[in-house]
Every structure is written in C-alpha cells, then in structure tokens.
BAKEPA-351960 format. One record per atom (N, C-alpha, C, O): residue in one letter; x, y, z. Coordinates in steps of 0.2 Angstrom, whole numbers, padded with zeros to 4 digits, always signed. Each point is the difference from the previous one (the first is absolute). Example, Ala and Ser with C-alpha at 12.3 -4.5 7.8 and 13.67 -1.06 7.14 Angstrom:
BEGIN
A+0066-0028+0039/A-0004+0006+0000/A+0004+0006+0000/A+0005-0001+0003/S-0007+0006-0007/S+0004+0006+0001/S-0004+0005+0003/S+0003+0006+0001/
//
This chain:
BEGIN
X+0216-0454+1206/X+0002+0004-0005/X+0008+0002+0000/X+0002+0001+0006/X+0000-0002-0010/X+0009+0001-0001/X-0001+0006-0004/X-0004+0001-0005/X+0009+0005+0010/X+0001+0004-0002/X+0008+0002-0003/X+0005-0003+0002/X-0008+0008-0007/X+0005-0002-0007/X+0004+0010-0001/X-0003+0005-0001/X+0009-0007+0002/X+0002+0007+0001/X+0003+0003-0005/X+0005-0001-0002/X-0009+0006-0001/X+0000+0004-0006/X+0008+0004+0000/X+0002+0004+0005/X+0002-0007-0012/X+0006+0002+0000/X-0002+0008-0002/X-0006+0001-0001/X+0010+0003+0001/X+0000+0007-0003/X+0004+0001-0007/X+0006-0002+0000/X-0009+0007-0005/X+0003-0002-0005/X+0007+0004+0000/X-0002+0006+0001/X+0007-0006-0001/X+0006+0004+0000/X+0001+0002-0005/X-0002-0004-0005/X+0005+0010+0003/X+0004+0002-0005/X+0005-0002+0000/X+0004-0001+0005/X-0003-0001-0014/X+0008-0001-0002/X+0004+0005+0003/X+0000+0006+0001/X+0006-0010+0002/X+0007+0004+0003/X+0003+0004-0008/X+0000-0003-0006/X+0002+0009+0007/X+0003+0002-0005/X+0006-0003-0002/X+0003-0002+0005/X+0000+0002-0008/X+0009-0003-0001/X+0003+0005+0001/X-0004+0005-0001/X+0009-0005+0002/X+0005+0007+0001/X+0004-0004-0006/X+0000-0006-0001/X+0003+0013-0004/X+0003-0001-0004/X+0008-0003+0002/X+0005+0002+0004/X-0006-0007-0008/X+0009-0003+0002/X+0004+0005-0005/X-0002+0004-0004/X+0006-0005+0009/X+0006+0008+0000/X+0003-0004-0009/X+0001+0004-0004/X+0000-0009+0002/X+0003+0000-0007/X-0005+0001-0004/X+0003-0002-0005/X-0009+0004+0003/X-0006+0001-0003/X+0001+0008+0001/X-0001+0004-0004/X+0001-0004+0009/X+0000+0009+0000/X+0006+0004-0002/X-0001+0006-0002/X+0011-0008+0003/X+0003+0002-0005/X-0001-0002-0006/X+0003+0003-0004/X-0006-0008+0002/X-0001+0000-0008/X-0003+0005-0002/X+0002+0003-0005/X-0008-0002+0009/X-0002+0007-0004/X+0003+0006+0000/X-0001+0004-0005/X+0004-0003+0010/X+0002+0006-0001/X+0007+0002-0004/X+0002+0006+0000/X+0001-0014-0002/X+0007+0000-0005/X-0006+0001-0006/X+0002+0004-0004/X-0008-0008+0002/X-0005+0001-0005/X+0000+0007-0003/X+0002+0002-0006/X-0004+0003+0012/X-0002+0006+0000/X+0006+0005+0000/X+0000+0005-0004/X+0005-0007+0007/X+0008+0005-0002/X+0001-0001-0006/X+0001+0005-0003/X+0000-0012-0001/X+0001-0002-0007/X-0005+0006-0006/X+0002+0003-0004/X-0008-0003+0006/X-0006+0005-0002/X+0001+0007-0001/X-0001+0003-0005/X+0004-0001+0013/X+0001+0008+0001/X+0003+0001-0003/X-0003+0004-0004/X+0011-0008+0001/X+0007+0001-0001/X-0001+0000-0009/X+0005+0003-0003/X-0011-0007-0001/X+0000-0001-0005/X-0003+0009-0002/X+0002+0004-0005/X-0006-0002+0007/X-0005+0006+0000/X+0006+0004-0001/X+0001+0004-0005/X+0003-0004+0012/X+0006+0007-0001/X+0004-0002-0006/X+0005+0004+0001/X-0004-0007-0004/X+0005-0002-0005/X-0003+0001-0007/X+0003+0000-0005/X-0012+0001+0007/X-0001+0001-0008/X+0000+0010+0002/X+0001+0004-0004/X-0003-0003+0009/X+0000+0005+0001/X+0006+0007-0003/X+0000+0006-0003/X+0007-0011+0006/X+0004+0005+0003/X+0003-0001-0010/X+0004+0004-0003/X-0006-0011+0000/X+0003+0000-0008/X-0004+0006-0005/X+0003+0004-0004/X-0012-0003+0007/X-0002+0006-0005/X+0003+0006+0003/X+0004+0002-0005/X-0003+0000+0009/X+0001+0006+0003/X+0010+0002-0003/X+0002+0006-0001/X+0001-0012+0000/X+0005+0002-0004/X+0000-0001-0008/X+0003+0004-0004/X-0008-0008+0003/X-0002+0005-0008/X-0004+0006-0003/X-0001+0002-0006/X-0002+0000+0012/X-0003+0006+0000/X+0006+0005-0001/X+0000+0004-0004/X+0007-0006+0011/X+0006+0005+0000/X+0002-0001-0007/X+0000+0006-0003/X+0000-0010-0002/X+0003+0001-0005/X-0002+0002-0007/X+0004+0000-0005/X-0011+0003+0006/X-0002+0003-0005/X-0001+0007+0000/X-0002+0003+0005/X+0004-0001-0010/X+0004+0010-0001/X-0008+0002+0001/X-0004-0003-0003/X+0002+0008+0007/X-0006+0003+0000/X+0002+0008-0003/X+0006+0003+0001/X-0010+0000-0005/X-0002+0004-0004/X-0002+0006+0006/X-0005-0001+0003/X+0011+0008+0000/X-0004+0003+0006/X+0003+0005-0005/X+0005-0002-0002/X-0006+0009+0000/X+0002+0004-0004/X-0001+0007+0001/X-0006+0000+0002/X+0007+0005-0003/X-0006+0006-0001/X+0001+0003-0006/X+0006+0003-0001/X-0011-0002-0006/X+0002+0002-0004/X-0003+0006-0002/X-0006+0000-0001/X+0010+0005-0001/X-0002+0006-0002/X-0006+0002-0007/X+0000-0003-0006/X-0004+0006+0008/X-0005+0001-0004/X-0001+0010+0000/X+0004+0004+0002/X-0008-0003-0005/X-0002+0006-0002/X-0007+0004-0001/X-0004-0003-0003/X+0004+0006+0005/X-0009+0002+0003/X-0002+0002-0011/X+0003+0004-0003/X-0010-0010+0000/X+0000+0003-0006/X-0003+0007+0001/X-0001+0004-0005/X-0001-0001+0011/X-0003+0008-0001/X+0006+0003+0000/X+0001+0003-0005/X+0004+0000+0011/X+0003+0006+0000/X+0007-0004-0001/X+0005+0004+0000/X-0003-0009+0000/X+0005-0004-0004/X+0005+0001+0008/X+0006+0002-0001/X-0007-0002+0005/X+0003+0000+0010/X+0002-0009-0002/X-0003-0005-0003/X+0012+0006+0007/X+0001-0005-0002/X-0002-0006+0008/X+0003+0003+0006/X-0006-0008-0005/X+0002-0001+0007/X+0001-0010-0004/X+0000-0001-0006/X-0001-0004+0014/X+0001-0007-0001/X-0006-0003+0005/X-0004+0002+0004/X+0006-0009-0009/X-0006-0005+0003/X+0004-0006+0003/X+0001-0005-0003/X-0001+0005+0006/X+0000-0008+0005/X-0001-0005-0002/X-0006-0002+0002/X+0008-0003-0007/X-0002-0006-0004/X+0002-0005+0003/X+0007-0001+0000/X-0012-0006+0005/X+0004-0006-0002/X-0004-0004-0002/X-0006+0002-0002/X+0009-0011+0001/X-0001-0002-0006/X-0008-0003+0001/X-0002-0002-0005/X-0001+0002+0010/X-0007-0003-0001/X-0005+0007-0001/X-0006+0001+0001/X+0010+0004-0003/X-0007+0005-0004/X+0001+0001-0009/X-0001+0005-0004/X+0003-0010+0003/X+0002-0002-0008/X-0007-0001-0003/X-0003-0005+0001/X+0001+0010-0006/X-0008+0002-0003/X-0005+0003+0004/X-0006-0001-0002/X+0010+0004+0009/X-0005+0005+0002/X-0002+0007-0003/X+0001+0000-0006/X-0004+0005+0009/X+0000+0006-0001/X-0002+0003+0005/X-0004-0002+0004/X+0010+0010-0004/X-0005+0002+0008/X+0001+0006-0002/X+0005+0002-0001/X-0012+0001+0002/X-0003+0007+0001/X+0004+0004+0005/X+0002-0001+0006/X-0001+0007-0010/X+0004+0004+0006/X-0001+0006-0003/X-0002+0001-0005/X+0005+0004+0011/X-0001+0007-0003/X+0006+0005+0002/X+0002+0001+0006/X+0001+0002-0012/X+0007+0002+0001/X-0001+0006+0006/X-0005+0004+0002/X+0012-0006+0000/X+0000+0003+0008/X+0002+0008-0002/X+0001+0003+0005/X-0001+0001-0011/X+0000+0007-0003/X-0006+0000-0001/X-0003+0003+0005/X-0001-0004-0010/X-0003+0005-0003/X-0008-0006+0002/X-0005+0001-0003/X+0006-0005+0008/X-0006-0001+0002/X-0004-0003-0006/X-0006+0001+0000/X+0007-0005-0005/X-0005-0003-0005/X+0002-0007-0001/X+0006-0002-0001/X-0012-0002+0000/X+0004-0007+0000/X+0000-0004-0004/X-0004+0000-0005/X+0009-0004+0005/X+0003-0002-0006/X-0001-0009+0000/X-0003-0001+0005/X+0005-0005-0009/X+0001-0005+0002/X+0004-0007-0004/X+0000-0003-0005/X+0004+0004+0011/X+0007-0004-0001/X-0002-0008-0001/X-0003-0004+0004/X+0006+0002-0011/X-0004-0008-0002/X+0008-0002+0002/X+0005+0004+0000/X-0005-0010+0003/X+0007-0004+0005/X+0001-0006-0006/X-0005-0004-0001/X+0010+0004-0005/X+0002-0008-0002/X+0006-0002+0002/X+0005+0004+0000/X-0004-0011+0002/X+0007-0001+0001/X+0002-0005-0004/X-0005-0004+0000/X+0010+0003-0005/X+0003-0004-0005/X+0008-0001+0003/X+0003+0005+0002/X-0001-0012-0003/X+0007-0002+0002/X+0002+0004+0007/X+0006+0001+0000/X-0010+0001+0005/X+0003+0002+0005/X+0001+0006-0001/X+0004+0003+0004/X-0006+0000-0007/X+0000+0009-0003/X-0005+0002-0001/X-0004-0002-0004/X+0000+0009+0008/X-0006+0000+0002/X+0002+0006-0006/X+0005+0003-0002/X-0011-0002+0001/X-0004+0005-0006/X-0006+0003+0003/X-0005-0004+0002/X+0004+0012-0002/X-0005+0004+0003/X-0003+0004-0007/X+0004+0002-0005/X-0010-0002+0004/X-0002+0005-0007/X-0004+0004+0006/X-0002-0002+0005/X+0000+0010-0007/X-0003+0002+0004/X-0005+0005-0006/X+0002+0001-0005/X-0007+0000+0008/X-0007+0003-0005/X-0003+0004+0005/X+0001-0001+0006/X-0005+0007-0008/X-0004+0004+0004/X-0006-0004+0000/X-0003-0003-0005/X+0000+0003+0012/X-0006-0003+0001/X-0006+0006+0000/X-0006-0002+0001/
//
C-alpha cells in the first residue's frame, strides 16, 4: 500500500493593500470631506444673509389697558399665545402676524 499524504487546506493569504490603492482612497475620501464642507460652509453664509425678524413689540393688556411687550421672531408668524397681564392678573391672547418683515400683534381678552 502506497501511502498518500493528505495535503492540509490553507487559507487564502490576505493581500495587504498596495500603498497606491490605499492613497487613492484616501484622496477619494478627502475630495468627499472637502465637497461636504463647501456645501456646508455656502448654506451657512446664506443663512448669514437673510434679515431675521428678532423685535419686541408693544401691546396692551385689553382688561386694564397696562402697557407691556412681546418678544416676536419670524417663525411665530400666525401664532397666538395665551398670557396673562403681569397687573391685573387676567388673561388675554396675543394673535402674531408678520407681513413684509413687520410684525403685527392684535390682542383680545381670553
């Protein structure tokens, strides 16, 4: 009998990344970064350049007629907010519009 000597199955050798495959990727991935901050850093300066709406404007309690303000900016444009005047303790409610960047308060007794 001829004896037959059982090869063993080897794993595949891993490749080591060849060093130009691997700056490619990472000029890949810098080019990518670099595109991100450039959309980033273009909104963020047209954000700077839109006028935001920050104001406080005078109103008047409709019960005992105390004059105080409200704090208006522009993303509470067709709000309304319940309050109760800081005198005579009853509450009132202030409707927010804003038209051409000029904020408009109506107030009514609640």
């Amino acid at each position: 009998m001829a004896k037959v000597k059982a090869k063993s199955a080897k794993a595949p050798k891993k490749e080591k990344p060849r060093k130009a495959a691997v700056e490619h990727e990472d000029a890949h991935e810098h080019r990518a970064a670099d595109k991100v901050m450039q959309t980033v850093l273009a909104e963020h300066a047209a954000e700077a350049d839109v006028v935001r709406l920050d104001e406080w404007v005078p109103i008047e309690c409709p019960h005992c007629g105390e004059g105080t303000e409200i704090h208006v900016i522009a993303e509470m444009d067709g709000q309304s907010l319940d309050q109760d005047c800081t005198v005579c303790c009853r509450p009132f409610t202030a409707h927010i519009e804003i038209d051409d960047g000029e904020a408009n308060v109506g107030v009514e007794a609640a």
